[in-house]
C-alpha positions in Angstrom: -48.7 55.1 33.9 -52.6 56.0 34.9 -52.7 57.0 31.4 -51.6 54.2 29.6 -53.4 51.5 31.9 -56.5 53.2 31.3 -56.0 53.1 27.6 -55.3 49.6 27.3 -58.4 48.8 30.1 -60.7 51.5 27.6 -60.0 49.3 24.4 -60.3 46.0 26.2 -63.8 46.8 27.7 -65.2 48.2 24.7 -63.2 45.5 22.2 -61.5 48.2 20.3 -58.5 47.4 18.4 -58.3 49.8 16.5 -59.8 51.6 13.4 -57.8 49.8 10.6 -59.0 46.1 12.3 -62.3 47.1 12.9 -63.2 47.9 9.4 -61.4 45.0 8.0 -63.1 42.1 10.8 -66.3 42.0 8.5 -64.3 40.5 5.5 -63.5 37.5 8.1 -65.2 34.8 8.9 -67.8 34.2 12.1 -64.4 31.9 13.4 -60.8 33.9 12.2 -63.3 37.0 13.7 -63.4 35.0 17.3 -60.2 33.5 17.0 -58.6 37.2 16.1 -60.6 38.6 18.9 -60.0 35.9 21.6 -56.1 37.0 21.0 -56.4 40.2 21.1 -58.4 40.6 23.8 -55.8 38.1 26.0 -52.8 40.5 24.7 -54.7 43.1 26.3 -55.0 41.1 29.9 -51.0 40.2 29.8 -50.5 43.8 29.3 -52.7 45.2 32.2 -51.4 42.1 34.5 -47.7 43.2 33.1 -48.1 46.9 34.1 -49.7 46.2 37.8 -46.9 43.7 38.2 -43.8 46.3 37.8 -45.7 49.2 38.9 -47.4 49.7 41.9 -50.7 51.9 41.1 -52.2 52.1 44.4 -48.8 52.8 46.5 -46.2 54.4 44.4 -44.1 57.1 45.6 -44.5 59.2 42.1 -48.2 58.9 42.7 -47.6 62.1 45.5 -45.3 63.8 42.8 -48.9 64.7 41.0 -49.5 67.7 43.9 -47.0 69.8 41.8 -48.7 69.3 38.6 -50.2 73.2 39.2 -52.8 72.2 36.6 -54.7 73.2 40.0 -53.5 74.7 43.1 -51.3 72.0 45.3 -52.7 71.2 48.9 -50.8 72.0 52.2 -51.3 68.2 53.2 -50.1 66.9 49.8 -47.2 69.1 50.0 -46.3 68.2 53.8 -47.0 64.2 52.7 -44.4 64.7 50.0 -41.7 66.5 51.5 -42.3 63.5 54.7 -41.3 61.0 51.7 -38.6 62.8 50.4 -37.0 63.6 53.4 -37.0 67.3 52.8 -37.3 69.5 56.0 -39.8 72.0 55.9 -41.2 74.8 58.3 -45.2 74.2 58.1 -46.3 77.2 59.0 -43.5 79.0 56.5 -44.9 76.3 53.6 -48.3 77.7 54.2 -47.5 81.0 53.3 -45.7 80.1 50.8 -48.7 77.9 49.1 -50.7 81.4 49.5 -48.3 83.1 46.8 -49.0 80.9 44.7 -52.5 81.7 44.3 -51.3 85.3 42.9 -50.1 83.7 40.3 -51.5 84.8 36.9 -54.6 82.1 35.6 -53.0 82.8 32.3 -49.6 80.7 33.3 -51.7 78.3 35.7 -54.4 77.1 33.1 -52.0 77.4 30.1 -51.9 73.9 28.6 -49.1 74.9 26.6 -46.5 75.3 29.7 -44.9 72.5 31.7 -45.2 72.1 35.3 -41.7 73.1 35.9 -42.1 76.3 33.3 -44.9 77.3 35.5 -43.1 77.1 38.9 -40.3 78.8 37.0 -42.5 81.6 36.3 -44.0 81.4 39.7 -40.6 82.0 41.4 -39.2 84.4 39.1 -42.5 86.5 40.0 -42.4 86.4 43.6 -39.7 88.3 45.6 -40.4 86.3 48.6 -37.7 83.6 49.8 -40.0 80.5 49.2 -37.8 78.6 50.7 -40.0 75.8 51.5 -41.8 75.0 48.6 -38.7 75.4 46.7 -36.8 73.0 48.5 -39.6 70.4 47.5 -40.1 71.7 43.8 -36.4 71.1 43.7 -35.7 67.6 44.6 -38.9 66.6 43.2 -37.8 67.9 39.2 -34.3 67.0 39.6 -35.5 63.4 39.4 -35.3 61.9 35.7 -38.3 60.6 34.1 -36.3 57.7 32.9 -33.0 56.3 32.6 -32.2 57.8 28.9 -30.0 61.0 30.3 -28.0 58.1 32.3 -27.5 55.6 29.3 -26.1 59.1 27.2 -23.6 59.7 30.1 -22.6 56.2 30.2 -21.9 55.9 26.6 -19.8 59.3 26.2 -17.9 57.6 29.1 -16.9 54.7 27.3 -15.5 56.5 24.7 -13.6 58.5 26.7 -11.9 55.8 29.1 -10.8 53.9 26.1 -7.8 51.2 26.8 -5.6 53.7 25.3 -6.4 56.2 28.0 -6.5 53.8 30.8 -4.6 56.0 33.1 -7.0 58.6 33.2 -7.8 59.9 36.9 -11.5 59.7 37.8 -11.8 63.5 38.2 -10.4 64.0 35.1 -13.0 61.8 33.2 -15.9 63.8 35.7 -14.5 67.1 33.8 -14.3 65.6 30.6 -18.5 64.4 31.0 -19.4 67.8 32.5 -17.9 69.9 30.0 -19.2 67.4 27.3 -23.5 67.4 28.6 -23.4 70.7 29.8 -21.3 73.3 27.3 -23.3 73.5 24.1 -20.6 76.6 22.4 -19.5 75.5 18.6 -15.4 75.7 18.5 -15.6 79.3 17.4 -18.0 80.1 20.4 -15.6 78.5 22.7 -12.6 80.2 21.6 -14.5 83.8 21.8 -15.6 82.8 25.6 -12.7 81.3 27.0 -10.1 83.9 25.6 -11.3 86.5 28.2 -11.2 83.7 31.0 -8.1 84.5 32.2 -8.1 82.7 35.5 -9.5 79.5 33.4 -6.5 80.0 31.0 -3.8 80.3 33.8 -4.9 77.0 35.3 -4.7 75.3 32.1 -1.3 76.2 31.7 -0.5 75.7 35.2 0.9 72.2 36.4 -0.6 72.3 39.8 -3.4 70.5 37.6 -1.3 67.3 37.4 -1.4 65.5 40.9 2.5 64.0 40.6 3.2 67.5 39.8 1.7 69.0 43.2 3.4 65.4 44.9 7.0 67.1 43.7 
């Protein structure tokens, strides 16, 4: 969001809009070039006024999410500030030493432009044998959050075509199992049948009518 307002601030200050228009405004004329210009240059204020309306720059909670960037080592304050805002108990003095590991960490995974942030803390606690309890707790809640509402939207639409009117008795656990297995298994058929056909226990409850509720009622 930093990003994009300063984009949009950049162009307007230096009345860029873009190459294409810029070597085409000299055909105009002295007005259609002030006219085009007074527009664009007002599309650029509703935007900026737009994104400071919806998004708070100076105050928002994903502003603290930046300490675990690792495009530079995180701060013990930034870290203590943004567990206080999650809610996510920590031991401070445990954190600390935690934050030390991470300066073992190899410069070629923390200046690598070509990683993530969460590849690199992947690679930071698959290197460590310590606990990292702390830190991990943080990391954790912190990447778990989606970056926008996309994921949901897919869940919501495999939903609707699994609740269907025709399958209106369907429990609610039942459609939960049905979402799981569809977001998180990626086997083809052929896949599936080779890795469930040594699953005996999986196979035995499929067959088994405890899994019907009016049959465990009886």
């Amino acid at each position: 969001m930093l990003s994009l307002r300063s984009q949009i601030l950049n162009r307007k200050n230096d009345n860029f809009f873009g190459i294409a228009v810029t070597t085409r405004l000299p055909n105009l004329t002295s007005k259609e070039n002030d006219a085009f210009k007074s527009d664009a240059l007002h599309t650029y204020k509703r935007a900026l006024e737009y994104l400071e309306k919806w998004f708070d720059y100076e105050n928002s909670p994903f502003k603290m999410f930046s300490c675990l960037k690792l495009s530079e080592l995180p701060k013990l304050t930034d870290l203590l500030d943004l567990a206080k805002l999650i809610k996510v108990h920590v031991n401070g003095d445990e954190l600390y030493e935690e934050l030390n590991l991470i300066k073992l960490l190899p410069n070629d995974i923390l200046n690598n432009t070509e990683f993530t942030s969460s590849e690199k803390w992947v690679k930071f606690f698959q290197s460590s044998t310590a606990q990292l309890k702390n830190i991990k707790q943080i990391v954790q809640y912190v990447f778990s959050v989606p970056c926008s509402n996309a994921f949901v939207e897919r869940v919501f639409s495999h939903m609707n075509s699994l609740w269907t009117d025709e399958r209106n008795r369907l429990g609610i656990d039942t459609v939960k199992a049905e979402l799981v297995i569809r977001n998180n298994i990626t086997y083809n058929c052929s896949e599936f049948f080779d890795q469930i056909q040594n699953e005996k226990h999986l196979l035995n409850a499929v067959k088994n009518a405890a899994k019907y509720k009016f049959k465990s009622l009886q």
